[in-house]
N, C-alpha and C positions, 0 to 999 in steps of 0.2 A: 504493500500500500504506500503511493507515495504520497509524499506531506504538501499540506498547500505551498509552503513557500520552493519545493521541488516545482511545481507545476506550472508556479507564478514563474520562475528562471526560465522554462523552457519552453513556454508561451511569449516571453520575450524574445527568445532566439531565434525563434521564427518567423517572429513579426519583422526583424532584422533592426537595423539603425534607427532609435527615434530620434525627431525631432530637439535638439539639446535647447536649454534655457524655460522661460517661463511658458506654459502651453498656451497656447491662442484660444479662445473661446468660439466656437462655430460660430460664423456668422449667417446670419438670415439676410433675403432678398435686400433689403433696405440699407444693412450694412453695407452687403456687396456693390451696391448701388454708389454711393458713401465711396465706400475705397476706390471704384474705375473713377470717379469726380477727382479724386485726390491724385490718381497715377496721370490723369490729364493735366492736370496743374502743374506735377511735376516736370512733366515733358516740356511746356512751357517756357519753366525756368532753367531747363539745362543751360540756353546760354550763359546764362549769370552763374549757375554752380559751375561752367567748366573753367570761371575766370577764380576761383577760391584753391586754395592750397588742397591735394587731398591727403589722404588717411596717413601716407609715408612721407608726406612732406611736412607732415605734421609733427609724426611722428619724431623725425629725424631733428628738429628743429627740436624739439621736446629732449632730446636726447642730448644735445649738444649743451643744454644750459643744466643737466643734473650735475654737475660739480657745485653751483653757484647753489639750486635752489635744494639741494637735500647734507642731510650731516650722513646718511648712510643709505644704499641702496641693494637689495638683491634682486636679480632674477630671476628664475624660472620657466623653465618648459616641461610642461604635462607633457605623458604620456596619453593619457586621455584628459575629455573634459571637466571640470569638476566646478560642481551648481554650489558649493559651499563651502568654508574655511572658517575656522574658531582657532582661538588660544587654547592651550590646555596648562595642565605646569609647571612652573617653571621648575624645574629641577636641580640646576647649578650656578653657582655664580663665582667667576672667574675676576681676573682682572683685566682685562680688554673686554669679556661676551661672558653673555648667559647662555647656557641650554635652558632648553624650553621643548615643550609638546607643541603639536600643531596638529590640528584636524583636517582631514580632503578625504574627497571621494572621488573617485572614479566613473563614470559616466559612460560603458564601452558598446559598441555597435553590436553585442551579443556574443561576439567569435570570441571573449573571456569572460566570466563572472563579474558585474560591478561589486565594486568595492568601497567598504571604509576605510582610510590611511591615518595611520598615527607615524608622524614623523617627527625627528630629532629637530631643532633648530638651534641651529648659533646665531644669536643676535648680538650685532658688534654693538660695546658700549657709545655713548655719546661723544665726539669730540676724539674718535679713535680711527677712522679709517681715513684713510688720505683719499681727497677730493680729487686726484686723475684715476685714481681705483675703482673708484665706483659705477663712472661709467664705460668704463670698458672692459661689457660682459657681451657674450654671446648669445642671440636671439633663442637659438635653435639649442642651447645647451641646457644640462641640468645645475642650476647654484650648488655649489660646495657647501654653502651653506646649511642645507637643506638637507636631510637623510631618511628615508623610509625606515621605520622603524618594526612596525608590526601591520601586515597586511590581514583585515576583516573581511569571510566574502562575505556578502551583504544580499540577500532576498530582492533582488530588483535592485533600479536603480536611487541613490542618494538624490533626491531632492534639498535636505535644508538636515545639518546639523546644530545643536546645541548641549552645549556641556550644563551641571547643577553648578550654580557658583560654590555651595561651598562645599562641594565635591568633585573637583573637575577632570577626575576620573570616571565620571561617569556620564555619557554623554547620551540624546533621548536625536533620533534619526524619523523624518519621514520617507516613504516610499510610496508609491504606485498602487495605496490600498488605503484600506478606511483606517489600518492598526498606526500605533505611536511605539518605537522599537528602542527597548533599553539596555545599553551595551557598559558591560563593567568593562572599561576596555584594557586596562591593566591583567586583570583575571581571562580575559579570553585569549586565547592560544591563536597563534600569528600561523593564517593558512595560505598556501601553494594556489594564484589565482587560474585554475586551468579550465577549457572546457571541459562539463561534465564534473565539475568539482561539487560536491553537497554546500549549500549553504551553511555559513555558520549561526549557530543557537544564540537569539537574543537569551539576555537574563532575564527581562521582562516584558510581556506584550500587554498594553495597555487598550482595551477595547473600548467602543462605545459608539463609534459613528459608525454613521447608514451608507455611506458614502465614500469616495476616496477621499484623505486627506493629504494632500502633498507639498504647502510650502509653510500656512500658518503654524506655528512655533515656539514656544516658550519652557522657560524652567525659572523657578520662581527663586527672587536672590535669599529669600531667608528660611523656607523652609521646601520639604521635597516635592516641591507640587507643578505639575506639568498642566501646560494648555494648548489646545489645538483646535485647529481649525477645517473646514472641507467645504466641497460642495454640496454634503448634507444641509448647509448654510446656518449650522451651528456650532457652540463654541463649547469645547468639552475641558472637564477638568477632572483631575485625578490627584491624588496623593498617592506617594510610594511608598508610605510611612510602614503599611503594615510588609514590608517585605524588606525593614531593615535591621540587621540583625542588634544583639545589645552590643555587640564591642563595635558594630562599624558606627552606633550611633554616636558616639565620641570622635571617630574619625570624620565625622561631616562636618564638626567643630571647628576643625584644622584643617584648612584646604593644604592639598596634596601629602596628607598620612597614610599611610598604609591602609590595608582591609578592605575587602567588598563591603556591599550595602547592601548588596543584593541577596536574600535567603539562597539556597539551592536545594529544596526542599518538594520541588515540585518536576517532575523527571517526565512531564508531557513533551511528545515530538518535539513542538514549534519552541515550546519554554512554556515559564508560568505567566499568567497571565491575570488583572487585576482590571476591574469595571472601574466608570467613575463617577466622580461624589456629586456631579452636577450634569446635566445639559442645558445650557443656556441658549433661548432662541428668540429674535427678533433681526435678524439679517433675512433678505430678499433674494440673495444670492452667495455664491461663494465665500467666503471667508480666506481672505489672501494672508493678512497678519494675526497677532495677537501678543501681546506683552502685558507684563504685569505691573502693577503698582509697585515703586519701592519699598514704602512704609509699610504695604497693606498683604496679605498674602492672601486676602479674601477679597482684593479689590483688582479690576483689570480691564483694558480694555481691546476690540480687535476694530478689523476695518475691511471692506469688502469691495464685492463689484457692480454693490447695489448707491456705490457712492457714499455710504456713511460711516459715519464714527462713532461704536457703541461704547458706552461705559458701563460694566456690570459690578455689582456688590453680593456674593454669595451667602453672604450674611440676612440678607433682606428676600432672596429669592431666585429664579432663575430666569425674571424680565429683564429686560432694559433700566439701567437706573436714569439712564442719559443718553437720549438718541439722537446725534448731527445729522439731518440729512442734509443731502448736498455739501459732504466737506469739501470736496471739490466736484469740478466739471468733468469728471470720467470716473474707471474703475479705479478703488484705492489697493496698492500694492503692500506698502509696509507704515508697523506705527512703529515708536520708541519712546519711550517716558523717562524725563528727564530724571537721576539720580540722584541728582544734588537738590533738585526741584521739583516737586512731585505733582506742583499747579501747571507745569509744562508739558505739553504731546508736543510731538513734530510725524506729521503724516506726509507720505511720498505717493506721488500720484500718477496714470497713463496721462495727466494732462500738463507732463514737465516739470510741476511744479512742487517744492518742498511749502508744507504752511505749518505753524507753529499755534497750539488752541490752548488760552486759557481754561483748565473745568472749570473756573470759579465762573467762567462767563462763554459759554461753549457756544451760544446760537443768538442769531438776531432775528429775530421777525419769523421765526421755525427754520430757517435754514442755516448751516455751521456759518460763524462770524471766526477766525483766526486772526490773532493778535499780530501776523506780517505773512506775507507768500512772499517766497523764495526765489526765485525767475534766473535759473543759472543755466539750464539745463537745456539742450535741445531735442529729447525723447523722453521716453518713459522712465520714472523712476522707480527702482528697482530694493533699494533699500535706505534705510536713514537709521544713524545710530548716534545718540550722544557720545561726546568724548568725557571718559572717567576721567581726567584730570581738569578739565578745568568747565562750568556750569554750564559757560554762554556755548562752548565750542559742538559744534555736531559736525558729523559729515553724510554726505548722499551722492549715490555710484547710481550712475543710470543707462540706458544705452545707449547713448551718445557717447561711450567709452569714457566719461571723467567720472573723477569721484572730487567730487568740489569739499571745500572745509570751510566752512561757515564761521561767523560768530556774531549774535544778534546782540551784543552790547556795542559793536560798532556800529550798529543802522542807524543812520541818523546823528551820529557824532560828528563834528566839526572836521576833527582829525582826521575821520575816515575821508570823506567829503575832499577833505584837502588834497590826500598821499593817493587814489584810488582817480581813475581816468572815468570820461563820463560813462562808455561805453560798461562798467564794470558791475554786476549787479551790489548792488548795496548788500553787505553784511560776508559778501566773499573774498577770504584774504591768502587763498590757495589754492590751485588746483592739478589735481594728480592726472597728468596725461600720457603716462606709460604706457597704457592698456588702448588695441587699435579693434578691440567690438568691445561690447556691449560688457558692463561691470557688475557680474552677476552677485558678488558677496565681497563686504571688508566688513574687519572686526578688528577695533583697537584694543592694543594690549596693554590690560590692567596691574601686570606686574614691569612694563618699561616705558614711561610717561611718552607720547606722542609716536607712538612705534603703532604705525599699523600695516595689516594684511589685506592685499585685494585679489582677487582674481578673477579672470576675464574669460568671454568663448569667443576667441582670434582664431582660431586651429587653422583658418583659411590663410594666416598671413604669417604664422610662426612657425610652418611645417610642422607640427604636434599636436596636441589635444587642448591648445589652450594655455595663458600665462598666470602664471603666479607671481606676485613681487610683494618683497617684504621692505617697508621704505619707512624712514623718519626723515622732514621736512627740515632744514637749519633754524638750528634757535632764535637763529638773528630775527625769521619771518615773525615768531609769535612774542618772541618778550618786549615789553613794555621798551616804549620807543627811547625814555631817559635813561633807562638799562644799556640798551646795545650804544646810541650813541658816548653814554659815560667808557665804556668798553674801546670803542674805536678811540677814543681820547689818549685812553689809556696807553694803546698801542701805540698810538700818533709818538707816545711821550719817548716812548720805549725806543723804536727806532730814531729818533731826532737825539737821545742819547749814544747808542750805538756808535752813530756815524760820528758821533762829535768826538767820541775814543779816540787817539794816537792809532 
């Protein structure tokens, strides 16, 4: 008897290559109608787009100023594509680099098993690698930096990884199904990715939707509580609590301690498997995001393709506590809730645009009122995530290939206004243009202040499966401006002594 996730693999194989990135929604007559209006427009304007730089002119220009605009960069080239990358932890700390975990999956046209990757990473400290070093790397190569460490084959392919913060060995995976898949990844034994290879055994299958769920997300920062989302067009929640044992409940105390979480007590095919404590419903359609409250682990909210923005309280029940319609003008892809601020959303949208919503004041006249729209972007946005180090800072990757870095304390400051050209959208004071498609996932790293990971589906222009780069900005971009120039002063002094030496 074979087991579903046997069956699910090999209905994949046959189906052969999917389509990689976020799936496209069927379109009806109307739509279709809609898009030939649009591919006429574009025809149009090809004169004017053939006078614009393109993708590898861009590129190349992008490349030539990474010494100026980063303190550290790495490359990467997949073998295959990979829809998502997280931190894991860190594990050593050196004097130049840290080791570090790092999350990927693999994404492969069926002739292998997809997979989950836990690789090694050296992240070179701050103010350590030399500026002609860093850009020149190899398009087509794999970073040195970079190591596979334990290869998961994984039941279908990774859509959206997420580790528990304070467990970040254990990480909660969607797939190609309605289940939520819970990998001790520590404890699971590094498998041989071949055709015909069995699937490896989550620790935990978390059931409850009708439907597939494949990109909405979450693990909750303070206690073990997962949330997801589907085209069931509901928003499901679980606790892991009862499947953690008593010594590992000390170890989710201290991120990256030893011990599983996870019981082993339950010896069914697929693994064991846990229902969950809520279904919350009031979305119209898919459910694309979902994150949680900081403060609240009973508080959270998603966002859909019904164009809104729910806030739910499971305390109270499984309605809508607070429902935006109309957050924006299309389908909403990703939210993120501020950690330093927990009166802040930043939702990412098919309609370009990053908006930032007070709760205290979410709607004007029934339709979502956002405290600024974001307007950097020339495609769909794909994700948006506050940066852990500093409140205002956030970033958003979309497929226009940037991942822009924001900061909404500069909207509207004199300064900014001043230093910023007019063409520049307000509140944008970076932008990552390494990546030449579409910026399917970056996650800043909470253990090395302004270090983050992107990664892209280029496989057309990298000969590979898609790029990965691990990059921090120069400090000089973000520290306060009397900072660096007190600094440059400094320098000034230092050489004008030098020279003045015998």
């Amino acid at each position: 008897m074979e087991s579903p996730q046997s069956q699910q693999q090999q209905q994949q194989q046959q189906q052969g290559p999917k389509k990689r990135g976020r799936k496209p929604k069927p379109k009806d007559e109307k739509e279709q109608q809609q898009q030939q209006q649009q591919q006429s427009a574009v025809k149009m304007k090809e004169g004017k787009k053939a006078q614009q730089p393109s993708v590898d002119e861009k590129y190349t220009q992008w490349k030539s100023l990474v010494p100026v605009l980063y303190d550290w960069l790495a490359n990467h080239n997949l073998v295959w594509p990979s829809l998502s990358c997280r931190w894991g932890p860190q594990l050593e700390q050196a004097t130049y680099k840290n080791r570090q975990r790092l999350y990927l999956s693999e994404q492969t046209d069926g002739s292998v098993p997809n997979t989950l990757v836990i690789a090694n990473c050296e992240v070179v400290k701050p103010r350590v690698a030399a500026a002609e070093h860093i850009s020149q790397f190899n398009e087509e190569a794999r970073s040195p930096f970079v190591k596979k460490y334990k290869t998961i084959i994984h039941p279908g392919e990774v859509n959206r990884i997420r580790e528990l913060p304070q467990n970040s060995k254990i990480v909660a995976t969607h797939t190609d199904s309605p289940d939520v898949l819970i990998w001790d990844v520590e404890a699971q034994p590094s498998r041989h990715a071949v055709l015909g290879a069995t699937s490896s055994r989550p620790d935990l299958i978390l059931t409850g939707h009708q439907d597939n769920a494949e990109f909405a997300l979450a693990m909750c920062p303070t206690e073990p509580y997962v949330l997801s989302g589907g085209k069931d067009k509901s928003v499901v929640w679980w606790s892991i609590q009862d499947h953690i044992t008593t010594t590992a409940t000390d170890a989710t105390k201290s991120p990256g301690s030893g011990g599983s979480i996870i019981k082993q007590n339950d010896k069914a095919a697929d693994g064991p498997s846990v229902g969950p404590r809520g279904i919350f419903c009031g979305h119209e359609d898919t459910v694309e995001d979902v994150t949680f409250c900081p403060s609240s682990a009973q508080e959270f909210c998603s966002v859909g393709d019904d164009s809104c923005l729910i806030l739910w309280d499971a305390r109270v029940g499984t309605s809508p506590t607070v429902k935006v319609e109309k957050a924006h003008n299309a389908d909403l892809h990703c939210v993120d809730w501020n950690p330093h601020d927990d009166n802040l959303i930043l939702t990412g949208s098919a309609d370009n645009t990053v908006r930032m919503f007070d709760r205290r004041n979410l709607t004007s006249n029934g339709v979502g009122s956002p405290i600024y729209k974001f307007e950097g972007h020339k495609a769909a946005v794909l994700c948006v995530q506050w940066s852990p180090d500093k409140s205002s800072v956030f970033g958003s990757s979309a497929e226009d290939g940037l991942l822009n870095i924001w900061d909404y304390d500069k909207v509207g400051k004199k300064v900014e206004r001043a230093s910023r050209s007019p063409s520049t959208p307000a509140g944008l004071f970076f932008q990552h243009a390494g990546h030449r498609d579409k910026v399917v996932d970056f996650h800043w790293n909470a253990s090395d202040p302004w270090t983050v990971v992107s990664v892209s589906d280029d496989c057309d222009t990298t000969g590979g499966g898609g790029t990965l780069q691990i990059w921090r900005m120069s400090d000089l971009i973000y520290r306060p401006e009397e900072e660096v120039l007190a600094e440059l002063e400094k320098f000034k002094s230092h050489i004008i002594s030098c020279a003045s030496k015998p």
